[in-house]
N, C-alpha and C positions, 0 to 999 in steps of 0.2 A: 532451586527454582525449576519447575517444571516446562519444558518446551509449550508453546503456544500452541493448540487443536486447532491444527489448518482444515479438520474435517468438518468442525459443526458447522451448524448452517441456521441464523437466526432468524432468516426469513424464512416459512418454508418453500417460495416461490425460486425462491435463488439456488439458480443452476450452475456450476465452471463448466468453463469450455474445454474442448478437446484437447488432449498433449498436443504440443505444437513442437517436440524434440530439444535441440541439443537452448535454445534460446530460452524456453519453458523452465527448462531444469535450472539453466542460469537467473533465470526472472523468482523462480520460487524460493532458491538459496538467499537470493538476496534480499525476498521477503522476510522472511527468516530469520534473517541476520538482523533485520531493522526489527521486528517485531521483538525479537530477544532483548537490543536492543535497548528499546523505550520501554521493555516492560520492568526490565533493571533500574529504571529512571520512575518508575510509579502507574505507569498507563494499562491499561487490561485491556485485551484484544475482545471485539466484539466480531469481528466479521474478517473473514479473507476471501480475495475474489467474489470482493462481491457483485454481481453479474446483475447488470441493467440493460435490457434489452433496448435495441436502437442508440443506448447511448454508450455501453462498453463496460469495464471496468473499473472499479477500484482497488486495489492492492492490499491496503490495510483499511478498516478500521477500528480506530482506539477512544479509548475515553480516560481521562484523567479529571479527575475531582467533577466539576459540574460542567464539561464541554466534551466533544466529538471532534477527532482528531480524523481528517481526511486523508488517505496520505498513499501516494504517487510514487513509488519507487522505483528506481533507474539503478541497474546493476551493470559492471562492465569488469572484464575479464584481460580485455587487450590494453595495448602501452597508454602512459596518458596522453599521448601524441595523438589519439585517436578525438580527443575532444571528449569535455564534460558529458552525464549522461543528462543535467540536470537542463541541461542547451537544447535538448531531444524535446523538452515539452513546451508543446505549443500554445498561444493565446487556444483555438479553438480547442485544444485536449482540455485544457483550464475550464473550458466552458462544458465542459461532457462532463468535467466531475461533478464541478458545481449543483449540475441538474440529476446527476447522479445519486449524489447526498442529498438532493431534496425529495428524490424518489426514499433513499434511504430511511431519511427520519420520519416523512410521513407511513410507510409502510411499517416502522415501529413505534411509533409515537411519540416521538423526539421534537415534536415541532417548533418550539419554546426552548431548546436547548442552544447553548452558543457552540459555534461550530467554526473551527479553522481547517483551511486546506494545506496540507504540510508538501514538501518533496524531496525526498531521500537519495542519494546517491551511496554507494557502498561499490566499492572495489572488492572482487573474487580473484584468489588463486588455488587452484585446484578446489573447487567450490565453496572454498572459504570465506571469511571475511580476511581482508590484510589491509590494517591501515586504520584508518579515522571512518567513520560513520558521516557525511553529512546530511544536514535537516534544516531545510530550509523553509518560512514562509514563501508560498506563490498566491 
């Protein structure tokens, strides 16, 4: 299986943001990790980082069979003493994606498509994955 093209970009409007450092590199592993992930499970990446101005990011997105899979990733590196990453997302981030994906699909013509918002957690050691994948509906 071929790694997921973190490069293309299927909007051509959609821009990433700046490296943000040591948190950046950890955020994209563990995109990474999930994207691999679900793509072993059937799903085809459409989009990463995909960049909605005023309202942020999304992480991943996928599509399996005939829906669009939103999907919000939390990577963590330190003990689990430190708290879930999946605790980290907020009602109002909920609501950035939400409108995030509606920028989405209208910008590609999805409109009519059924669409879930997923959230990922995944544990890194030395930028790995180690452990279980979680995927959760939010």
């Amino acid at each position: 299986m071929l790694p997921p093209d973190f490069d293309m970009d299927p909007a051509p409007d959609n821009k990433t943001h700046p490296t943000r450092g040591l948190a950046k590199t950890r955020g994209d592993a563990g995109e990474r990790a999930v994207a691999l992930h679900l793509q072993a499970h059937g799903f085809k990446l459409l989009a990463h980082q995909y960049l909605v101005p005023r309202l942020g990011e999304i992480d991943l997105v996928m599509k399996k069979d005939d829906c669009l899979y939103f999907i919000e990733v939390k990577s963590r590196s330190g003990p689990a003493s430190h708290g879930s990453g999946l605790e980290q997302i907020t009602s109002a981030k909920i609501r950035k994606i939400r409108k995030a994906a509606l920028v989405f699909c209208q910008n590609t013509g999805n409109m009519n498509t059924e669409t879930r918002i997923l959230a990922a957690e995944v544990h890194l050691k030395n930028g790995e994955p180690s452990g279980d994948i979680q995927i959760v509906p939010i």
